[in-house]
Structure formats: structure tokens, C-alpha cells
C-alpha positions as CSV (number, residue, x, y, z in Angstrom):
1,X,-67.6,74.5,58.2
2,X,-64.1,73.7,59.7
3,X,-62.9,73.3,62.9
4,X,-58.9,74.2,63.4
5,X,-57.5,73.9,66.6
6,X,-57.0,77.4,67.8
7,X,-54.0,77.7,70.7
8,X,-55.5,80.8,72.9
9,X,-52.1,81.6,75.4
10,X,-52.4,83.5,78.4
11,X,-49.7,85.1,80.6
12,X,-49.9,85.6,83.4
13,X,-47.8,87.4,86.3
14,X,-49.1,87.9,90.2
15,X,-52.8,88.7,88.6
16,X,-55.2,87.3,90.9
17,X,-57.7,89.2,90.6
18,X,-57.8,89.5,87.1
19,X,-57.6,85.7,85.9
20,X,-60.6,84.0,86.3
21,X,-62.5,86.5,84.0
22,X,-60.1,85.4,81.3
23,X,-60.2,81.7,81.8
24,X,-64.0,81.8,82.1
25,X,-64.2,83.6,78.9
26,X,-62.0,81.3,77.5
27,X,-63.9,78.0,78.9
28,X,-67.1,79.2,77.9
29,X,-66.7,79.1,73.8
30,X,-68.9,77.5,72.0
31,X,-66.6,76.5,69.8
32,X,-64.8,72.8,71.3
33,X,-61.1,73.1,69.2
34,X,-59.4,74.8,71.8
35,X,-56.4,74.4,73.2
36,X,-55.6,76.8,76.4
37,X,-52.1,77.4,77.5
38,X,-51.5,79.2,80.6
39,X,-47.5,80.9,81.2
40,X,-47.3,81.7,84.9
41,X,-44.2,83.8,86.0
42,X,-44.0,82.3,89.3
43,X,-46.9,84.2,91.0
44,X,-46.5,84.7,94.6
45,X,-50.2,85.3,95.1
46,X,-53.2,83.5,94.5
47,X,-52.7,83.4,90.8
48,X,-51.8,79.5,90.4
49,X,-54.8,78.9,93.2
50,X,-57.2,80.3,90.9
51,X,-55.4,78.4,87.8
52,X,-55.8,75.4,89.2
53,X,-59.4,75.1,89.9
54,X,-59.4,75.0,86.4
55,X,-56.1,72.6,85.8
56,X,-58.5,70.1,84.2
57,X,-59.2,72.1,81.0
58,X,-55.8,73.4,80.8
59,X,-54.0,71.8,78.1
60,X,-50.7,73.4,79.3
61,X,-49.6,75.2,82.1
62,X,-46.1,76.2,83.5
63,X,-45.0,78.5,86.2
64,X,-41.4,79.6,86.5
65,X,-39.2,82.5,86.6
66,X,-39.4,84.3,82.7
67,X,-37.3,87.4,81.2
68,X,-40.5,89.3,81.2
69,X,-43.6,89.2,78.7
70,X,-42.3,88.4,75.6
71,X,-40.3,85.6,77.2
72,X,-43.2,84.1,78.5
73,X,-45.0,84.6,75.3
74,X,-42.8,83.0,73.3
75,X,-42.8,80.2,75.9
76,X,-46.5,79.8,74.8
77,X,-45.9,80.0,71.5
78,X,-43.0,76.6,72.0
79,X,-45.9,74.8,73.4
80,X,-48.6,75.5,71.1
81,X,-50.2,72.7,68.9
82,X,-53.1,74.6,67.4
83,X,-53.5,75.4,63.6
84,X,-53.9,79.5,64.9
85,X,-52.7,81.1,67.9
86,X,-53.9,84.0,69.5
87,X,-52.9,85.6,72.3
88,X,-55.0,86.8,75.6
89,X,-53.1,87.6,78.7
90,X,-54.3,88.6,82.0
91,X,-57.7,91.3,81.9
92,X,-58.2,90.7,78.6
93,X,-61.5,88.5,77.5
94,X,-62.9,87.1,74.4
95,X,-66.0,89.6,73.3
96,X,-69.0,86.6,73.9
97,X,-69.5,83.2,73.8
98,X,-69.5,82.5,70.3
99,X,-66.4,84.6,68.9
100,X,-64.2,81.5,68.3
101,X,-67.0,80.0,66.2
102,X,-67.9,83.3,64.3
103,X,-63.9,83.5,63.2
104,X,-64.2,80.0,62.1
105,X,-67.5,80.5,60.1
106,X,-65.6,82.6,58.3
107,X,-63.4,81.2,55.0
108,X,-59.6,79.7,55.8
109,X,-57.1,82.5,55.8
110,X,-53.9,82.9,57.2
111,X,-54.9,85.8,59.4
112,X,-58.2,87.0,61.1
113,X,-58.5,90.2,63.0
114,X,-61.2,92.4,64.1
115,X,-62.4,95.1,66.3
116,X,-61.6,95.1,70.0
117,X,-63.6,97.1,73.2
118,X,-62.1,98.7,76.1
119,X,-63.8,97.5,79.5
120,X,-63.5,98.9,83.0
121,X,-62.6,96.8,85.6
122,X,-66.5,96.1,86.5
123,X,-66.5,94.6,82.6
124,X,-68.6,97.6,81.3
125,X,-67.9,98.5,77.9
126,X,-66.5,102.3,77.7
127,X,-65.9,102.2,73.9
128,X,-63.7,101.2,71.4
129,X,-60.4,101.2,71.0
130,X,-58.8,104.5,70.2
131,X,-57.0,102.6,66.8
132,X,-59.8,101.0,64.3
133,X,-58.7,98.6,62.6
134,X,-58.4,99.0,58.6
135,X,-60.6,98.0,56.5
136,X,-58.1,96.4,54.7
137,X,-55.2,94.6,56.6
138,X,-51.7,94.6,55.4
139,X,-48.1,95.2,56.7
140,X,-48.0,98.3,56.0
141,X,-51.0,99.4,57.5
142,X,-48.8,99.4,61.2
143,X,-46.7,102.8,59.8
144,X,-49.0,104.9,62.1
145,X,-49.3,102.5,65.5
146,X,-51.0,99.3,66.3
147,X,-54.6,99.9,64.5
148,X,-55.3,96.4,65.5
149,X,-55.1,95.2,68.9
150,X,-52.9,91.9,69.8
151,X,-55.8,90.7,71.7
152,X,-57.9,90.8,68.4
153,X,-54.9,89.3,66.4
154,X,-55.6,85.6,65.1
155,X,-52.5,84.0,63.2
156,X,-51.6,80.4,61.5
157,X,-49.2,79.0,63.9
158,X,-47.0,78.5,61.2
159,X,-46.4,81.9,60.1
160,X,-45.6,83.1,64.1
161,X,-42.1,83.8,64.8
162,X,-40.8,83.8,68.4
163,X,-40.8,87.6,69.7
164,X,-37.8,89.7,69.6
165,X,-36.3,90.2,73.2
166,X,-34.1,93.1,71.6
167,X,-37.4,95.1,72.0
168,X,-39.1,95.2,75.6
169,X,-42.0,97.1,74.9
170,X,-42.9,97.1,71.5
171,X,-41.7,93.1,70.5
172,X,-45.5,93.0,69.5
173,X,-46.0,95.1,67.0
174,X,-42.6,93.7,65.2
175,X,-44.1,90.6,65.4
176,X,-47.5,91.4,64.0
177,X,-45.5,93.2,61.1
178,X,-43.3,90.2,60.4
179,X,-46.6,87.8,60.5
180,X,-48.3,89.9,57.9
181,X,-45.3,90.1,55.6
182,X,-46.0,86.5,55.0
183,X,-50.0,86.8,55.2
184,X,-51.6,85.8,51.7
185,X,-55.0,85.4,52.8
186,X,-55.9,88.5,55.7
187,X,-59.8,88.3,56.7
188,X,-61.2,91.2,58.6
189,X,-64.0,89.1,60.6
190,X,-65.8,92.8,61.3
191,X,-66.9,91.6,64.9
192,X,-65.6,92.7,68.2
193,X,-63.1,89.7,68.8
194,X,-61.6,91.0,72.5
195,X,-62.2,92.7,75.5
196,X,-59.4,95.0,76.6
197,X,-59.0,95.9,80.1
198,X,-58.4,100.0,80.6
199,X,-55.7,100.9,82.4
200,X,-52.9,103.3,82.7
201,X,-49.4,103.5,81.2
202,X,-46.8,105.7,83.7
203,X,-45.5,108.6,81.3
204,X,-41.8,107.0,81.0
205,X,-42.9,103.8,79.8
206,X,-45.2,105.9,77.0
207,X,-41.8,107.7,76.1
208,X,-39.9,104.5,76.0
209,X,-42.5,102.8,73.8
210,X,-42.6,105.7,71.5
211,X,-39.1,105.3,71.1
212,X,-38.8,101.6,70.5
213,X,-41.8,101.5,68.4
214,X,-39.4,104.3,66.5
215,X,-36.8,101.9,66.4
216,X,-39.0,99.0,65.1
217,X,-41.0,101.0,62.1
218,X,-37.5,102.4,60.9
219,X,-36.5,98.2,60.7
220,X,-40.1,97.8,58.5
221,X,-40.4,100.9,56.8
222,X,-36.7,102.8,56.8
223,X,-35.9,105.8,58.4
224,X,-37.2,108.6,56.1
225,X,-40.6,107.1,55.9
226,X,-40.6,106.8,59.3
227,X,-39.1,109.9,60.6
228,X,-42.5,112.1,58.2
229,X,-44.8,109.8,59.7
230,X,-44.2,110.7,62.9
231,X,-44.0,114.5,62.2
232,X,-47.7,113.9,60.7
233,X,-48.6,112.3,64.2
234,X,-47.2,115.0,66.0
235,X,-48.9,117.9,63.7
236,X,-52.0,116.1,63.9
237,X,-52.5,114.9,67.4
238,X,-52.2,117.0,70.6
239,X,-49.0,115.3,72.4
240,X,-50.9,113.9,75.7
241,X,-53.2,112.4,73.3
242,X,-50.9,111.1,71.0
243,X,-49.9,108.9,73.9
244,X,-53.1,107.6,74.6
245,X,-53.4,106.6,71.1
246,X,-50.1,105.1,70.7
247,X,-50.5,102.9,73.8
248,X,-54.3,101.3,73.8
């Protein structure tokens, strides 16, 4: 069995009391190859305390001023050593104890995603998330939203881009698109890779993402295709739930 080194980055931004669950479900991994990079946007609460009691097992941490999330992301993504890279910000978790090792058990591929569950803030398990992933991973399996989560997202560093600060909102699911454009070998690892924190989206940043997301899909799959797939979302889904599902 092989051991790559896997870069897990979090970022981070004024989220006391929401990263220690993170770190410890980083630290706790059975698997040793990890290297854990930590992008703080110059907290101004107890954030970098609670970083630091940790500092030890950080292999990199920074906190300064960013341009927002994908900024910091992509600061993450400069500083990362690992063969794969996955990302797993503030809330977020790893599923248990041994999902690094179960990936790796797995053959080599370039990418390895999986299923994710949505926790309350007590870390009880509500359900899955509203998107399954596919079966079958591809690029064009994005053409109706982001059926798999970020959080559950594992790439070769090589094939990872910097983000796109054109897009705000939706630099994400451009750059999960452009990874899997280059993706030979995609491995669905049909475990639950991450725990993702519920929480609510204000309605005008659900409007702006639909829009951006618009923007991105017509750069992937042109305007035409776009444009029916989202009159089949709209025929098909209920509009306040559409949002839901577009947004977790």
C-alpha cells in the first residue's frame, strides 16, 4: 500500500469556535503522511489562540490580510508540498479516523471523491448532502451543480490550478471542472470522506451564486447547453428548493 503525502488546507477567518473540531479531526488520522496547512485572515478573535496550541503539528501557518476565500485558498495551495491536496476550511471535518487511510487503500488515481454528511453544530449527523455524488465522475457531470462536495474533493497537486478571483462565489466549482478536464484516473472511494457543517446562505448571496455559477457552466459547457439545463432545474425543482440544492 502507498503512502503519498496528502496537503489537507484549512482557512480560516475569525472562526473560534469552529476550529478546533477541524484540527482535531485532522490530527487524529491514522494515516501519518500529512501535511496540515492552516491560512488565517488575520483573526481578531481567539482563532490564532486556539491555532497555536496546536502550532507543533502545523506544517504551515500564516495569518494576514487575504482578498477573501479563494485568495487564501490559493495561498494554501502556493505552500503545499503534498502529492494530493484537499481542502477543509473552518466547520468542516474528516468523516472518522481512518478516512485518509481508506482513500489511500484505494489504487493511485489522479482524483478521489466520495460522499459527504451534513452535521449540526453539536456534530450530529442530519443526513446527506442534498447532491450525491455520481457514480461515475467526470467533467461534465458538474452541468447540473456541485454533486460532489469540495470538502470530499481529493486532487494530485499537480493537476490544481490556482482559483479564479474573477468569480467570488463559485471559483470552486470552475476549479473542480478544470481539475477533472485533466483527470485520467477518477476513483469514487464510496465512503463518506467529510463532515459538512449546516448552515444558512442569506437569499442575495443564493441569487448571486446562481448567477455566477451561470457564468461559469456557460465557460465549460457553452451557452445553449447551459441556458436548457437550467430551464430543466427550474421545471423540475420548486424555486426555494432549488436554492437549497444549488448551495449545500
Amino acid at each position: 500500500m502507498s503512502t503519498p503525502k496528502i496537503s489537507i488546507i484549512t482557512v480560516i477567518y475569525n472562526g473560534a469556535s469552529l476550529i478546533e473540531a477541524t484540527i482535531g479531526s485532522v490530527l487524529s488520522q491514522t494515516y501519518s503522511n500529512i501535511e496540515y496547512i492552516i491560512i488565517d485572515g488575520s483573526s481578531t478573535d481567539n482563532t490564532l489562540g486556539i491555532i497555536n496550541k496546536y502550532k507543533d503539528r502545523v506544517a504551515f501557518l500564516i495569518s494576514e490580510k487575504d482578498k477573501g476565500i479563494y485568495d487564501a485558498m490559493n495561498k494554501g495551495l502556493k505552500n503545499a508540498t503534498g502529492d494530493y491536496v484537499l481542502f477543509l476550511n473552518a466547520g468542516d471535518e474528516l468523516f472518522s479516523k481512518k478516512t485518509i487511510a481508506s482513500v489511500f487503500a484505494l489504487e493511485e488515481a489522479d482524483v478521489y471523491y466520495g460522499n459527504t454528511a451534513i452535521v449540526n453544530k453539536l456534530g450530529l449527523v442530519l443526513g446527506d448532502r442534498r447532491l450525491s455524488p455520481p457514480e461515475k465522475l467526470n467533467w461534465k457531470s458538474l452541468q447540473f451543480g456541485m454533486c460532489v462536495s469540495h470538502q470530499s474533493f481529493i486532487a494530485k497537486r499537480t493537476l490544481c490550478e490556482p482559483y479564479d478571483l474573477n468569480y467570488s462565489i463559485s471559483a470552486d466549482i470552475d476549479w473542480v471542472i478544470r481539475i477533472l478536464k485533466k483527470a485520467k484516473m477518477i476513483v469514487n472511494t464510496k465512503i463518506y470522506i467529510s463532515k459538512f457543517l449546516e448552515g444558512g446562505t442569506s437569499d442575495k448571496k443564493r441569487r448571486s451564486a446562481l448567477k455566477e455559477r451561470f457564468v461559469v457552466m456557460t465557460k465549460h459547457y457553452g451557452f445553449l447547453s447551459t441556458f436548457l439545463n437550467h430551464i430543466y432545474i427550474f421545471l423540475r425543482y420548486p424555486f426555494h428548493k432549488l436554492f437549497k440544492r444549488t448551495m449545500t
